[in-house]
N, C-alpha and C positions, 0 to 999 in steps of 0.2 A: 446510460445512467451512471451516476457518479456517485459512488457509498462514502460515508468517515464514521468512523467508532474510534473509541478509546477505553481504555479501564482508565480507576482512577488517577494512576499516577501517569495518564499522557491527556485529562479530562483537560485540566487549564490551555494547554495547549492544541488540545482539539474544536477549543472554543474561538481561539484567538484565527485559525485556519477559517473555522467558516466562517468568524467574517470581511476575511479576506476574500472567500471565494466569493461570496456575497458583491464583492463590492467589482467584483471582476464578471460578475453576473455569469457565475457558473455555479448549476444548480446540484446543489444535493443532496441526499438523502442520509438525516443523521441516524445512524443506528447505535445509540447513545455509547458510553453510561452518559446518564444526563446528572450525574453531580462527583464531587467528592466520594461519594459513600466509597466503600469498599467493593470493586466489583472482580467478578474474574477474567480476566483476556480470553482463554477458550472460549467464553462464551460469547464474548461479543466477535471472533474474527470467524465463529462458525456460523454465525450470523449471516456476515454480509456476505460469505466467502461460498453462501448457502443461496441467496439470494442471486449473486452476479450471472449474468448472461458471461463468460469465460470469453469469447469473442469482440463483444462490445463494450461491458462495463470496465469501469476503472473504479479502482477505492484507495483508501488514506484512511490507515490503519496508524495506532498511537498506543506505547506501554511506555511503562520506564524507560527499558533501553531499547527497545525493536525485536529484542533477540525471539520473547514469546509470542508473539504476535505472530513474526514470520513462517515461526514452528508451526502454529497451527495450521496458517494460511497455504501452506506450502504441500497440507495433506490434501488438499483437493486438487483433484484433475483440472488441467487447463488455467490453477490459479500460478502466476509465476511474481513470486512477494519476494520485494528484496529490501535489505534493511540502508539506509543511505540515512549515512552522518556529516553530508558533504553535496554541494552541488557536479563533482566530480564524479562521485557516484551516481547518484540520479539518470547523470548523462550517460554514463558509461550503461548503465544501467537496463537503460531505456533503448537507446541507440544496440547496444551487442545482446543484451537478452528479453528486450520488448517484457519489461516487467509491467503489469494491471494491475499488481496493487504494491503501492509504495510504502513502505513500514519506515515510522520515524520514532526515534525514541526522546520521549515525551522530557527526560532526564541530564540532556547533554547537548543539545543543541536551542542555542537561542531562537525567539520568535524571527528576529530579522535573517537569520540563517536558515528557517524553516523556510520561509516565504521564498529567497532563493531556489530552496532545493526544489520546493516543488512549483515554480516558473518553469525552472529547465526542465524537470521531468515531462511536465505538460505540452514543453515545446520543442523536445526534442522528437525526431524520426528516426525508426526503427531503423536500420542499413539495410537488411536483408540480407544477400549475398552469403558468404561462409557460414555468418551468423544463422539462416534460416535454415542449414542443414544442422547446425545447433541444437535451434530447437526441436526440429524432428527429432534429433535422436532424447530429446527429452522428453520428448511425446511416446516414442516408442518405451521408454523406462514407463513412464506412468503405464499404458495400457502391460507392461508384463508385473507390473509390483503393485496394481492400485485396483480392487478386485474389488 
């Protein structure tokens, strides 16, 4: 399953995402806001971040700048959200820390450098290797601080 949310100030650019993913015929599930209005971030990255299978899902996650978003997304167990202003990150991202939800800020990065970022994200392979004792030891943080 593939989630996107946004508040309002990552909405215009959460619009322009899916439909690109549309047209790349990968589906997903919008967990709005679905306008302008005024909404607030915690609520929508507790949402999907609520909702994910941790193992299988992926989401695309959108505020102003990433930075709230990632906050929230980052208090759940198994969710590993990283903020990418950059298809350097995405990859770096992806490939050394197997992030499942991609935070973009809705604020500072053009539509054509969005769609970048998240090509690479999507087709990048995790390495494993060093990296996957990495994440143990972030798994191990969660189960002593995440109660």
């Amino acid at each position: 399953m593939f989630f996107i949310g946004s508040d309002h100030r990552g909405f215009e650019l959460k619009e322009k995402i899916k439909k690109y993913l549309e047209k790349e015929k990968i589906e997903c599930t919008d967990c709005g806001t679905y306008s302008k209005e005024i909404t607030h971030y915690p609520l929508i990255a507790k949402d999907i971040c609520s909702k994910m299978d941790k193992q299988k899902d992926k989401a695309i996650l959108i505020c102003g700048s990433g930075i709230g978003m990632s906050m929230v997304a980052n208090k759940f167990k198994g969710i590993r959200a990283g903020v990418c202003f950059n298809k350097l990150a995405a990859q770096d991202g992806k490939e050394h820390s197997n992030i499942n939800v991609l935070v973009l800020p809705g604020e500072f990065v053009s539509e054509e450098e969005t769609i970048e970022i998240i090509e690479i994200w999507i087709n990048s392979e995790f390495l494993n290797g060093r990296y996957t004792d990495r994440l143990q030891m972030i798994e191990k943080i969660e189960e002593e601080n995440m109660k």
